[in-house]
C-alpha positions in Angstrom: -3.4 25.3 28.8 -5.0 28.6 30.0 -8.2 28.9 30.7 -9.4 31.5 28.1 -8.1 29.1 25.7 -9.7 25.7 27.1 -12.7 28.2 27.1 -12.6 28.7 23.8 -11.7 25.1 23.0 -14.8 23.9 24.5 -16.7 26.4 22.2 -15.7 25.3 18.6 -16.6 22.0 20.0 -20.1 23.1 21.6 -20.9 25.1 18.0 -19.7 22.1 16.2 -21.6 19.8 17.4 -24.9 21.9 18.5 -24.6 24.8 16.2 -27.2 25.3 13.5 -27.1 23.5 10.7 -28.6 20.2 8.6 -26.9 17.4 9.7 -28.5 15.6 12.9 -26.8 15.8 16.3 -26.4 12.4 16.5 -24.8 12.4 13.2 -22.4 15.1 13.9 -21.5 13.0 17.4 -20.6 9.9 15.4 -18.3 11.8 12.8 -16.8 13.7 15.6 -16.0 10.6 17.7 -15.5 8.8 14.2 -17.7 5.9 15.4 -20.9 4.2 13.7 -21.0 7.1 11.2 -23.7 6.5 8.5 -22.1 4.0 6.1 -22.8 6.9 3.2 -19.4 8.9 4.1 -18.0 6.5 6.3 -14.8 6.4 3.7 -15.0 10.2 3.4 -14.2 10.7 7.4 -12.1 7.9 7.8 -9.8 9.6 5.5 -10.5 12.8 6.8 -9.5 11.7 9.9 -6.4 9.2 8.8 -5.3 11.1 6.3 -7.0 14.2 5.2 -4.3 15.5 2.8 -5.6 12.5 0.6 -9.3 13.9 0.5 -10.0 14.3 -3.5 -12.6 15.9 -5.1 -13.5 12.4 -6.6 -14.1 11.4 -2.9 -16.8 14.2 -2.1 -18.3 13.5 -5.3 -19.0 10.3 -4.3 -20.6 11.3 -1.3 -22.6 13.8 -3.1 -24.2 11.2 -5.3 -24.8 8.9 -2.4 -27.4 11.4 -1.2 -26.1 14.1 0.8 -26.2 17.4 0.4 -23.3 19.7 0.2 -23.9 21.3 3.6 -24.5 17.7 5.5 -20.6 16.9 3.9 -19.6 19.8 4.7 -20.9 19.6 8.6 -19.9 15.7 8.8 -16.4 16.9 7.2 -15.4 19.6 10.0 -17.2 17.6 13.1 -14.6 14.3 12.3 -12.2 17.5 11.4 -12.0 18.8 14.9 -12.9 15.6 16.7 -9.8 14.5 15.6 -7.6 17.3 16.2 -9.5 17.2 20.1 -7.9 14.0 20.1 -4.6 14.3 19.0 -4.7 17.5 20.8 -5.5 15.6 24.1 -3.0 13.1 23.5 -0.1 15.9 23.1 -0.9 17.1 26.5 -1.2 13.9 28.9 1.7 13.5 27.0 3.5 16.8 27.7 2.2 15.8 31.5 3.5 12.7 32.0 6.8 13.8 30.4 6.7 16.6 33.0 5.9 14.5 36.1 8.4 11.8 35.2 11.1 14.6 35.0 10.1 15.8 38.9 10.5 12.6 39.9 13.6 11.4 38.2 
């Protein structure tokens, strides 16, 4: 990957963890790494994560009733977002390199 675009990589992150916004750091860091997020949209960013093309409107209502606001959901929402992608994005490329190394050394 170039550096420009690791640069800018490493800046949606930064913003999407330590942007402004309503929802705690620490709260973004937990949906982000989708671990020990608060137990109110736990469900929500599981499936967000698992299986986001499930997400309903049903399941940010009940979210919504549970408490938080639409900008914490919405901030929660895009840090497991992204934290995911990082992930599966991360996987792709030791993948990619390990592919690559195996094939100099076959």
């Amino acid at each position: 990957m170039s550096e420009a675009v690791e640069r800018l990589r490493k800046h949606v992150v930064e913003k999407v963890l330590h942007g402004p916004g309503t929802t705690s750091g620490d709260k973004r860091r937990a949906a982000f790494d989708n671990k020990e997020t608060p137990p109110k949209i736990r469900d929500l960013l599981d499936k967000v994560t698992k299986n986001a093309w499930k997400v309903t409107d049903e399941d940010v209502a009940a979210v919504s009733k549970a408490g938080l606001s639409d900008d914490e959901i919405f901030e929660l929402v895009v840090c497991a977002a992204v934290g995911q992608s990082t992930r599966q994005l991360d996987a792709a490329l030791a993948a990619l390199e390990d592919a690559s190394v195996e094939g100099k050394t076959a």
